[in-house]
C-alpha positions in Angstrom: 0.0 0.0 0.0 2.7 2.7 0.9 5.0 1.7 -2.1 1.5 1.7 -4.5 1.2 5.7 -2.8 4.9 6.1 -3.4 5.0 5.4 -7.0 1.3 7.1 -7.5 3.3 10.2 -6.3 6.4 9.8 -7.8 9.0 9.6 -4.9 12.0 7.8 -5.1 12.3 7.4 -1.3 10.8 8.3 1.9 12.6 9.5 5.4 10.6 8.8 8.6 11.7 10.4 11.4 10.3 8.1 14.3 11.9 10.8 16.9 10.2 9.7 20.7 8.9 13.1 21.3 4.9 13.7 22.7 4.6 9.9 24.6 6.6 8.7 21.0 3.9 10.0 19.0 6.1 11.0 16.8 7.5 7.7 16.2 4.1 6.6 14.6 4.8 6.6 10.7 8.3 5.1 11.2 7.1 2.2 13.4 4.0 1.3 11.0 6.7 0.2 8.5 9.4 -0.7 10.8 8.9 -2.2 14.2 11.4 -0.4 16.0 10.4 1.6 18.9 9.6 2.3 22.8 11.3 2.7 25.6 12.4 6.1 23.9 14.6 4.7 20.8 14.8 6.6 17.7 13.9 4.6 14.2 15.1 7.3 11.3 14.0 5.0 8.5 14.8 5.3 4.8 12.5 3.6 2.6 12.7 2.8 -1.1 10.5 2.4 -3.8 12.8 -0.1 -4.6 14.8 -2.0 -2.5 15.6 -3.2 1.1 14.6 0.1 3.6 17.4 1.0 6.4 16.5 1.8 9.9 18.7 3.9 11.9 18.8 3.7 15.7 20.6 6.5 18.1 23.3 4.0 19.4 25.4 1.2 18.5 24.8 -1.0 21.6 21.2 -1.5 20.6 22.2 -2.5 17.2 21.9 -6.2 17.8 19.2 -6.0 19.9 16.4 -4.5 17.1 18.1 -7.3 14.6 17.1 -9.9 16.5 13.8 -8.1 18.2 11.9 -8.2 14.8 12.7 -9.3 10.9 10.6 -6.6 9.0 13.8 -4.7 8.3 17.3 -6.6 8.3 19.2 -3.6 7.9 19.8 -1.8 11.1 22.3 0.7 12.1 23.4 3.2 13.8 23.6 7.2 13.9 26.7 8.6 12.1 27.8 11.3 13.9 24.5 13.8 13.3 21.3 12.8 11.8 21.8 15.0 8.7 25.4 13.3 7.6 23.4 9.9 8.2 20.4 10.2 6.2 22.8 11.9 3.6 24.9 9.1 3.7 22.6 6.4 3.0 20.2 8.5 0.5 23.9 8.6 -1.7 24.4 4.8 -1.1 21.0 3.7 -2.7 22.2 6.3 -5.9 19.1 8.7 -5.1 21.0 11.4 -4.5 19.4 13.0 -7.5 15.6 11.5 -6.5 12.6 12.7 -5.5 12.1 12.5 -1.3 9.7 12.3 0.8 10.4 13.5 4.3 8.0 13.7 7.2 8.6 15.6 10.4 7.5 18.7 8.8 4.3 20.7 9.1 0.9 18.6 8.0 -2.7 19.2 8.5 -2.4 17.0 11.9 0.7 18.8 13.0 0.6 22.1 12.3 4.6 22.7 13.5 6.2 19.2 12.7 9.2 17.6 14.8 12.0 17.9 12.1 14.6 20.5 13.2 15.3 23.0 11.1 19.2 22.2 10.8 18.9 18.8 10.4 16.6 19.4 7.4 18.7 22.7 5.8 21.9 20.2 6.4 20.4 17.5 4.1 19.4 19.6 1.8 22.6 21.6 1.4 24.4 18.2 1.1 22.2 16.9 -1.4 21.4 20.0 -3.9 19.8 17.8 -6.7 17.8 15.9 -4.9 13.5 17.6 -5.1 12.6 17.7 -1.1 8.9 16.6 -0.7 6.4 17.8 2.4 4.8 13.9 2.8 2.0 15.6 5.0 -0.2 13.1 5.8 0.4 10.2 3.5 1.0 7.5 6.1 -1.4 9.0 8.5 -4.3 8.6 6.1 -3.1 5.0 5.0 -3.1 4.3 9.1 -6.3 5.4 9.2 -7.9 1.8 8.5 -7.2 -0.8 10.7 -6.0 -4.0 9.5 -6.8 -7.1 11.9 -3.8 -7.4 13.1 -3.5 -3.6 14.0 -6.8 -4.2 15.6 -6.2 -7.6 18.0 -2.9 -5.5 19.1 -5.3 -2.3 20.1 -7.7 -5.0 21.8 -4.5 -6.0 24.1 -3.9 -2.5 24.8 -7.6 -2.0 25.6 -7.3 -5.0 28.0 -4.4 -3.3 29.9 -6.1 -0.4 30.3 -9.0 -1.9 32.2 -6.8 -3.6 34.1 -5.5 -0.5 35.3 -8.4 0.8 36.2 -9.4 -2.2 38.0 -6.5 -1.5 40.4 -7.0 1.8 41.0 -10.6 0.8 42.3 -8.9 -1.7 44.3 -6.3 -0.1 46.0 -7.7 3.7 46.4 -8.6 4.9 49.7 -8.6 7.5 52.3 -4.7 7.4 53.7 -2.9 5.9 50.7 -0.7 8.0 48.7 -1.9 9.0 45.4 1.9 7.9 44.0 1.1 4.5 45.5 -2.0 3.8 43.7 -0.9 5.4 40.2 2.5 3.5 40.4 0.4 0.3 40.9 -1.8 0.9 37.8 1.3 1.7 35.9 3.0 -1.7 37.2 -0.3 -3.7 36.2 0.2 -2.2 32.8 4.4 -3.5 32.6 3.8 -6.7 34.2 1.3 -7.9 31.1 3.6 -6.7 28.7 2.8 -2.8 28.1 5.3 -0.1 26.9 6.7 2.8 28.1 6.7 5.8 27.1 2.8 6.3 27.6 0.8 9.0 28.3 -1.0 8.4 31.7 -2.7 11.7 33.7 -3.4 12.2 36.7 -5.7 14.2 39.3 -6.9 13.9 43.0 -8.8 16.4 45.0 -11.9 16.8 46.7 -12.8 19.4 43.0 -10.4 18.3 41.0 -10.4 20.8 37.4 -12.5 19.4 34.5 -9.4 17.4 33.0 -6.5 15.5 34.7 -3.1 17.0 34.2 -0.6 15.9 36.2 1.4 13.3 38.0 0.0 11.8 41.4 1.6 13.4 44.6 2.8 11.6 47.6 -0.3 13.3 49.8 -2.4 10.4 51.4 -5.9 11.1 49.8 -9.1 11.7 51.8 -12.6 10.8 51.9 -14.6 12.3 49.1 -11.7 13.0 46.9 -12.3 12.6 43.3 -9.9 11.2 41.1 -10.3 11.5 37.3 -7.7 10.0 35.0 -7.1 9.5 31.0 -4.8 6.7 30.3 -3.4 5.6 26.8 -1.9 1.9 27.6 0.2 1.1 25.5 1.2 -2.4 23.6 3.9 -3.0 20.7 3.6 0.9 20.2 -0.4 0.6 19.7 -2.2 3.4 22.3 -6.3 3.2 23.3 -7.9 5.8 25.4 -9.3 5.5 28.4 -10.9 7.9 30.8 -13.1 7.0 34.2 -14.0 9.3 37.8 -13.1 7.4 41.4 -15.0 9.2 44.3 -13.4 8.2 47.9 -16.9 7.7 49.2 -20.5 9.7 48.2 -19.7 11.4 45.7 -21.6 15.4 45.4 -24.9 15.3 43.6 -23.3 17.4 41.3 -20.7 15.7 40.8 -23.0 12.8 39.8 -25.1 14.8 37.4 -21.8 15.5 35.5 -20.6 12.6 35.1 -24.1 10.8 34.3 -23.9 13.4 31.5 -20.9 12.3 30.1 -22.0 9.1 30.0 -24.9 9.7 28.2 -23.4 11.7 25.7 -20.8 9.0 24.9 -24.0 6.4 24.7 -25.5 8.8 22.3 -22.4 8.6 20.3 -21.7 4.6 20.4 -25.9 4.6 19.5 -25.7 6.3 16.0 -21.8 5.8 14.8 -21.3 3.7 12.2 -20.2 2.9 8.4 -21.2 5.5 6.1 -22.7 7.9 8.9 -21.2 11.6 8.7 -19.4 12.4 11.5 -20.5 15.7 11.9 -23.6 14.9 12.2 -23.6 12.3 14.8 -21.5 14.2 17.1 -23.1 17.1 16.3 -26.0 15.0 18.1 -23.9 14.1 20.7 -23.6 18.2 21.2 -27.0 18.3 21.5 -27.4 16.0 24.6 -24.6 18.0 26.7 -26.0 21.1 26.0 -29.7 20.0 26.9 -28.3 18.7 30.4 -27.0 22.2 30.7 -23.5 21.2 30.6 -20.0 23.2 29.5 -17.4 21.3 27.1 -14.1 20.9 28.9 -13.2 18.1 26.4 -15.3 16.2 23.7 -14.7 14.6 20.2 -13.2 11.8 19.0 -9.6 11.7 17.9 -7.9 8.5 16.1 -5.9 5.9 18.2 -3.4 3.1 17.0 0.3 3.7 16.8 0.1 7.5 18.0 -2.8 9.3 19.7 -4.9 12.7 17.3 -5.0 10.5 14.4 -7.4 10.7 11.9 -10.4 10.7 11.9 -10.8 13.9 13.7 -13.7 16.1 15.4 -13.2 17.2 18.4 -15.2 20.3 20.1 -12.8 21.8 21.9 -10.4 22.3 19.2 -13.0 22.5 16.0 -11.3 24.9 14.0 -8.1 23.1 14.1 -9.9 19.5 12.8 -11.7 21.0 10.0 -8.9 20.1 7.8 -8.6 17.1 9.2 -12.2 16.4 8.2 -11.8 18.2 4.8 -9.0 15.4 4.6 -10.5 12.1 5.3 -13.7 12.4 5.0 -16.7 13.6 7.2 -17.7 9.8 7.5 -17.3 6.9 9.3 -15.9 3.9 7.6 -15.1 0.2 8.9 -11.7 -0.2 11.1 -11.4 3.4 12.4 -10.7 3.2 15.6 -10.8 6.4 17.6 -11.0 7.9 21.5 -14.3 9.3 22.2 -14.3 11.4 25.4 -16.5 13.6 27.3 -15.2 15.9 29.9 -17.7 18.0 31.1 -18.3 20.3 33.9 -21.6 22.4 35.1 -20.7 26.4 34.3 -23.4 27.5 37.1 -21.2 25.3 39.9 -18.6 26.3 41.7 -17.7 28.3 38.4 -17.2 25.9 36.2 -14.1 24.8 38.1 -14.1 21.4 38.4 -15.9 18.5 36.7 -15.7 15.1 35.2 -14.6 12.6 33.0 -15.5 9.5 30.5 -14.2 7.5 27.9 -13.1 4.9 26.1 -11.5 4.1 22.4 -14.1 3.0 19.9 -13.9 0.9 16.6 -16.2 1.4 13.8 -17.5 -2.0 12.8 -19.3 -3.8 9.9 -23.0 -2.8 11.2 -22.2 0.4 13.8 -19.4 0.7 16.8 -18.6 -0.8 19.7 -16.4 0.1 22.8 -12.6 -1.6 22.9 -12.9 -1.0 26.8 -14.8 -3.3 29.4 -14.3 -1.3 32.4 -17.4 -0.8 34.4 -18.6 2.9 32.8 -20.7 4.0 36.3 -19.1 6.8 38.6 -16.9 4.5 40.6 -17.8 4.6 44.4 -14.6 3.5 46.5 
C-alpha cells in the first residue's frame, strides 16, 4: 500500500523520522513500516520504492538488539555522527541522490509545527542539492487510518491493559494511601502484562479536581470524598487506546453525579448512531445536542484516532473545531469500517462552583461492519470507592 502511494506520487524514497517526542507520537509513521520503537529509541528510516529500507537507531549497543527483536527490516544501524550526515549518507548509497524525497517531520494538517529540526533538514538539503525535497504531510497518517486485523487484536491487548489498570485503582484507592502508591500500581499492572513505556498516563486527586487530569500523582495520602479522574493511553507494541473514568473516595456530590451521568450519556448517544457511512459531523453534532440539553459546559469532547500514536485521523473534536476542520476536509466527514478512535467527554456544570471542576468518560471505539462498539470493558458507572 505505501510503495502503491509512493510510485502514484512519484517519490523515489521516503525519510521517517520516528523521533520519541509527545509519549513517542512521533515515532508513529516510522514504526508502521518498521517495528522499531519504545522505551524512547529513535527509528530514522529510509524507505525505497525499490529495495531493502534502512532503519537507523541512536546507538550502536542497541544495534543487535532491534536485529534480532523483529525481521521486517534486516538492515539496522546506527547514527553517524548527526542525523543529517546519516540520512545523507545512505540516501547517496541507494544512488538517489538526484531522487525525489519524501520526508515527514515537517508541518501537515495534523501537526501544524512538525518535529524535524530545522538544521537537520537545511543540512540534508545543502548536502544533497539535486535531490527535489517533498512535504509527505499526511500520507501514512491517512493510510493508518484503517485498521487491519492485526492492527486491531494489538489495540484489543492494549484495551485490555487499560482496564486492568483501572481495576487496580478501584482496588487499591482509599482515604490514607498516597496518590503515587495507587498510580505507580496501575502503571506496574500495565508492565507486568507486557505494556510499553513511554505512555501518556494523567493524573488528578482532589476533593474538585479541574474538569481534566493534568498531572502526575503526589505523595499526599488522599481523603474521603476526593475525586480522582484519569485519561490513560496503555500502550502495547507501540499501539495506544484511550481511556478515561471518575473514582470518588466515598458519596460522591450530587453534582458531581449529574456530571458525570452526563458524560456518559453523551458518549451512549455517540456509540448509538456511529457507524459505516454515517457523517461524522452529524452524529457528534448529536452528541452536542445532549450536553448542552443537560446544561452542561465542554471541557473536552470529540473523538480523535488511536493506533500507533494518539490525534489521528479521523478527527472532530469540540474543543479544538477549527483546528480538525482540515482534518475532516481530509478524510472524510464519514465513518468507515476499522477506524478506531477515542471518544471522550469531559464535562463540567458552568453555574457550579464556576465551572471549576468536573468530570470525566471515555473509552476508544472501533467502527465496525453494522455500527461501533467500545474496545474498553471497564465498568462505565461513577466509581464509588
Amino acid at each position: 500500500m505505501t510503495r502503491k502511494e509512493m510510485r502514484a506520487r512519484g517519490l523515489d524514497c521516503l525519510v521517517l523520522w520516528g523521533w520519541p517526542t509527545m509519549w513517542d507520537f512521533c515515532t508513529a509513521n516510522a514504526r508502521y513500516l518498521c517495528p522499531i520503537g519504545g522505551n524512547a529509541e529513535n527509528n530514522t528510516l529510509v524507505f525505497p520504492a525499490e529495495g531493502k529500507p534502512v532503519s537507523f537507531v541512536s546507538l550502536p549497543t542497541f544495534v543487535e538488539y532491534w536485529k534480532r527483536a523483529q525481521d521486517w527490516v534486516n538492515d539496522v544501524r546506527c547514527r553517524r555522527n548527526s542525523w543529517a550526515e546519516t540520512v545523507v549518507t545512505q540516501i547517496k548509497e541507494m544512488g538517489l541522490e538526484r531522487g525525489v524525497i519524501g520526508m515527514d517531520g515537517l508541518s501537515g494538517p495534523l501537526d501544524p509545527d512538525g518535529w524535524l529540526p530545522h538544521s537537520v533538514f537545511e543540512a540534508i538539503k545543502a548536502a544533497l542539492p539535486h535531490a527535489r525535497f517533498v512535504n509527505l504531510d499526511d500520507l501514512l497518517e491517512t493510510t493508518r487510518c484503517i485498521k487491519s486485523r492485526e492492527e486491531l487484536d494489538m489495540l484489543e491487548v492494549a484495551a485490555t491493559l487499560g482496564d486492568k489498570m483501572l481495576q487496580v485503582c478501584r482496588d487499591l484507592a482509599r482515604p490514607g494511601v498516597r496518590e503515587s502508591e495507587v498510580y505507580a500500581s496501575m502503571m506496574q499492572a500495565m508492565l507486568a502484562d507486557g505494556g510499553e513505556e513511554p505512555t501518556l498516563f494523567l493524573w488528578a486527586c482532589d476533593r474538585y479536581p479541574f474538569p481534566h487530569p493534568f498531572r502526575l500523582p503526589t505523595i499526599r495520602p488522599m481523603e474521603a470524598r476526593d475525586l480522582i479522574t484519569c485519561e490513560i493511553h496503555p500502550k502495547i507494541g507501540g499501539y495506544f487506546t484511550h481511556v478515561e473514568r471518575t473514582f470518588c473516595l466515598g458519596k460522591p456530590d450530587p453534582n458531581t453525579q449529574r456530571i458525570y451521568d452526563g458524560c456518559v450519556a453523551a458518549f451512549q448517544k455517540g456509540l448509538d448512531l456511529f457507524g459505516p457511512g454515517k457523517s461524522i459531523s452529524v452524529c457528534m453534532n448529536e452528541v452536542k445536542r445532549v450536553i448542552d440539553d443537560a446544561g452542561l459546559g465542554i471541557c473536552e469532547t470529540g473523538i480523535h484516532g488511536h493506533g500507533l500514536a494518539s490525534l489521528e485521523y479521523p478527527r472532530y473534536r469540540f474543543h479544538a473545531l477549527k483546528a480538525d476542520q482540515e482534518a475532516l476536509a481530509t478524510i472524510g466527514d464519514e465513518f468507515r469500517e476499522g477506524m478506531v478512535f477515542a471518544f471522550n467527554i469531559d464535562l463540567f456544570d458552568p453555574k457550579w462552583r464556576n465551572g471549576e471542576t468536573g468530570a470525566v468518560f471515555a473509552d476508544t471505539v472501533v467502527i465496525t461492519e453494522s455500527g461501533a462498539r467500545s474496545m474498553h470493558r471497564f465498568p462505565a458507572d461513577l466509581a464509588v470507592l
